[in-house]
C-alpha positions as CSV (number, residue, x, y, z in Angstrom):
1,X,-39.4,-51.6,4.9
2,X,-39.2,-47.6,3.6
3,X,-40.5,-46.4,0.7
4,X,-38.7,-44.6,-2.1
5,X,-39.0,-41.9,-4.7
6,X,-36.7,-41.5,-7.7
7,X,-36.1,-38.7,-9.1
8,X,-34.5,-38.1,-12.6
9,X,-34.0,-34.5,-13.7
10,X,-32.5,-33.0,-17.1
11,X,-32.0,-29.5,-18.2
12,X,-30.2,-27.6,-20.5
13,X,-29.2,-24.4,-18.5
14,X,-25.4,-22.5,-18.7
15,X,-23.3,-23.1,-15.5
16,X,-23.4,-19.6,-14.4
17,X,-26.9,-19.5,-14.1
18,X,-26.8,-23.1,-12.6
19,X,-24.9,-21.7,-10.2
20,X,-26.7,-19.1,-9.6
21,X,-29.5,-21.5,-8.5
22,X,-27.4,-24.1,-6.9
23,X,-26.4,-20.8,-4.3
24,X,-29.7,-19.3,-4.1
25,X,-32.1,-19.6,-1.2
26,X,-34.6,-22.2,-1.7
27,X,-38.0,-21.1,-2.0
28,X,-40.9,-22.8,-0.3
29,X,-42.9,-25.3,-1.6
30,X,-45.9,-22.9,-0.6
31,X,-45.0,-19.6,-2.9
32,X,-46.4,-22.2,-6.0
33,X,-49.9,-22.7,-6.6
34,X,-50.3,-25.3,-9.0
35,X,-49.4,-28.9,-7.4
36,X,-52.2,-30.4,-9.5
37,X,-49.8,-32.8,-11.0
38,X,-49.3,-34.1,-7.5
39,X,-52.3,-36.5,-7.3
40,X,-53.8,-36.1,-3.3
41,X,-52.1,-32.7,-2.7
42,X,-53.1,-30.4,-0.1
43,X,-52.0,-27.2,1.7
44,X,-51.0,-29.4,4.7
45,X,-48.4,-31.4,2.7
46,X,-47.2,-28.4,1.3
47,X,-46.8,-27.1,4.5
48,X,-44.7,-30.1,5.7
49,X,-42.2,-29.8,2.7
50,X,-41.8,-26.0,3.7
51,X,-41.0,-27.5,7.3
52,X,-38.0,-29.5,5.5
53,X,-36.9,-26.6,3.5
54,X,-33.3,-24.2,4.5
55,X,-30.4,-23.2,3.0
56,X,-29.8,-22.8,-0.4
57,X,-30.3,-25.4,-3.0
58,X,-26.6,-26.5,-2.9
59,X,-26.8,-27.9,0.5
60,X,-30.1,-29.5,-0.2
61,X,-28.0,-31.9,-2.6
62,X,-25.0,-32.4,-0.5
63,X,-27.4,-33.4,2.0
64,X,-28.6,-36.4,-0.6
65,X,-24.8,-37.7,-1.2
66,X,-24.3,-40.5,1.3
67,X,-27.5,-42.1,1.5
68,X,-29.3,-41.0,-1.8
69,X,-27.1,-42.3,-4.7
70,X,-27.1,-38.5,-5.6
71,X,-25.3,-38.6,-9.1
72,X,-24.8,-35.5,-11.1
73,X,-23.7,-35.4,-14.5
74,X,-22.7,-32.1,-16.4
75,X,-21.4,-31.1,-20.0
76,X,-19.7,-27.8,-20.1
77,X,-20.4,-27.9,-23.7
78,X,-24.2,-28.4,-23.8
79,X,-25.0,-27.1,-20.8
80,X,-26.5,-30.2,-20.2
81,X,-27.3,-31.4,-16.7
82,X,-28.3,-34.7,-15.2
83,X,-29.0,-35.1,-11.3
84,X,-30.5,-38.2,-10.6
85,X,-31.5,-39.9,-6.8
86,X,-33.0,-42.1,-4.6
87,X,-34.7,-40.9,-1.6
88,X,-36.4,-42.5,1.3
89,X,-39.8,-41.0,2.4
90,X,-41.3,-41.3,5.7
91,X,-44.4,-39.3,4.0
92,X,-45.7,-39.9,0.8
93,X,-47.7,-36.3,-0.7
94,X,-45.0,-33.8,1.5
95,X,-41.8,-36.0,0.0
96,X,-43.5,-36.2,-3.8
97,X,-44.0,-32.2,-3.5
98,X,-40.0,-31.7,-1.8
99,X,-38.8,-33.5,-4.9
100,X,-40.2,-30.9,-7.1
101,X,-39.6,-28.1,-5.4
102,X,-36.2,-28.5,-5.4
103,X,-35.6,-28.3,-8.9
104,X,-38.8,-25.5,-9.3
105,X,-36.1,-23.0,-8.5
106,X,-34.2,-23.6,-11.7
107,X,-37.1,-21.9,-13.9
108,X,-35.9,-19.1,-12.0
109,X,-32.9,-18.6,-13.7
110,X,-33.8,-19.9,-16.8
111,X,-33.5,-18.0,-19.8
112,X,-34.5,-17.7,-23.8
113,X,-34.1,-21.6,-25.0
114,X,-32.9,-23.2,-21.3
115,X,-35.5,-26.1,-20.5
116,X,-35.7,-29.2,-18.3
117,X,-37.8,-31.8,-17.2
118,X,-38.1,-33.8,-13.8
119,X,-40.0,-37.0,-13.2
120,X,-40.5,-38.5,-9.9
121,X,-41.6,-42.1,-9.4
122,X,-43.2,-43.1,-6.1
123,X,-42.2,-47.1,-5.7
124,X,-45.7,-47.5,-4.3
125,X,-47.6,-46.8,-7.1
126,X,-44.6,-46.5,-9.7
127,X,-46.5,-44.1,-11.7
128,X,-44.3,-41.5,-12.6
129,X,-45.3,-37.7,-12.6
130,X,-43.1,-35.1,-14.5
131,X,-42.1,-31.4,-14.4
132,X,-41.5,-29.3,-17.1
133,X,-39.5,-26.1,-16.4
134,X,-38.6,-22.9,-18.6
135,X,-37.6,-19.3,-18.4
136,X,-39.8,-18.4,-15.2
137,X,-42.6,-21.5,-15.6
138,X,-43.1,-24.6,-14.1
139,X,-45.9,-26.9,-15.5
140,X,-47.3,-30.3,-15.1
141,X,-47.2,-32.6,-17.8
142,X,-48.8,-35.9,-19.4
143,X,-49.7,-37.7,-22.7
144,X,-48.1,-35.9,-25.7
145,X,-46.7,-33.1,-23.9
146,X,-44.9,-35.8,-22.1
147,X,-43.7,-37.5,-24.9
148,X,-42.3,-34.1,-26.4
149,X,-40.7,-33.4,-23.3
150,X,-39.1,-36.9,-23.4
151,X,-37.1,-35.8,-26.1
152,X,-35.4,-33.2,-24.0
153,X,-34.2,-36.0,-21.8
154,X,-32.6,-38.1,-24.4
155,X,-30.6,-35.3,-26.0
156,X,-29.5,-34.1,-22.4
157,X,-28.8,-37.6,-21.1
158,X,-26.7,-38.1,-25.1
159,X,-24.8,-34.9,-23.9
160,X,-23.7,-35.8,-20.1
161,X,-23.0,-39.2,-21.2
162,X,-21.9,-41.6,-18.3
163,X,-21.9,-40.3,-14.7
164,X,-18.9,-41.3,-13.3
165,X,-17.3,-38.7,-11.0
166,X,-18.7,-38.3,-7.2
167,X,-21.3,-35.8,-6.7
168,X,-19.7,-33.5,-4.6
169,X,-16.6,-33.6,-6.9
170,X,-19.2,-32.2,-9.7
171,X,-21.3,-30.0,-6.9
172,X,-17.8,-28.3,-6.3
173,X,-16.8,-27.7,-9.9
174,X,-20.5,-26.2,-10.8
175,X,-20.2,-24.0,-7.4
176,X,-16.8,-22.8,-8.2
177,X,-15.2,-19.4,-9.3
């Protein structure tokens, strides 16, 4: 039987700079120093994400759509965005830390009041460990940073609303002209 990470992620970012990140080259795991939130971590697992890392961002989520339950919800209005999944893992630290670094890229492109927050859940321990991203930052959080950051999610989710159209209809739209 595998084991499973879930990842819920929420932001509030305009699409052109979502775009911008959802064509961008994906950075390596290894150009970020802090993985302290990432309980066990070490330069080897980091290494092993790296391994798993190409493309652009993009194709790292079209890659999640038939066997992840990849769903991806976005209001226009907002510039709320949802992207939630299920992914197997074959290796517990190098999978936690892939998670993450697929979304780390976002703070890239963030600007003025754009923020967003991922949590991934291992099921082996189902303790959850979050990520909170803004204009150029990525930090760890817990206790009542957590909680404010929790806040963040509800409005975003509020926004999206219900996920119903495929992924890669949504993928498409946000990579459009």
């Amino acid at each position: 039987m595998g084991e499973y990470v879930t990842v819920a992620a929420v932001m509030t970012v305009a699409r052109p700079r979502v775009r911008e990140w959802l064509r961008a080259a994906v950075v390596p795991a290894s150009t970020w120093t802090d993985w302290s939130g990432v309980e066990g971590w070490d330069d080897a697992a980091v290494a092993e994400c790296d391994r798993w890392l190409e493309g652009d961002y993009a194709g790292l989520l079209h890659e999640l759509v038939d066997d992840s339950g990849l769903r991806i919800g976005f209001d226009e209005a907002t510039g709320s965005l949802t992207v939630d999944f299920d992914a197997r893992v074959d290796f517990r630290l190098p999978s936690l830390i892939w998670a993450f670094t697929v979304f780390r890229g976002l703070a890239d492109v963030m600007v003025d009041d754009d923020a967003g927050l991922v949590t991934v859940t291992g099921d082996w321990d189902d303790a959850p460990v979050a990520l909170h991203l803004s204009p150029g930052r990525s930090e760890f959080v817990r206790g009542a940073a957590l909680a404010r950051a929790a806040d963040l999610e509800f409005d975003v989710r509020c926004a999206v609303g219900d996920v119903d159209d495929p992924a890669t209809e949504v993928l498409d739209r946000l990579l459009g002209p």
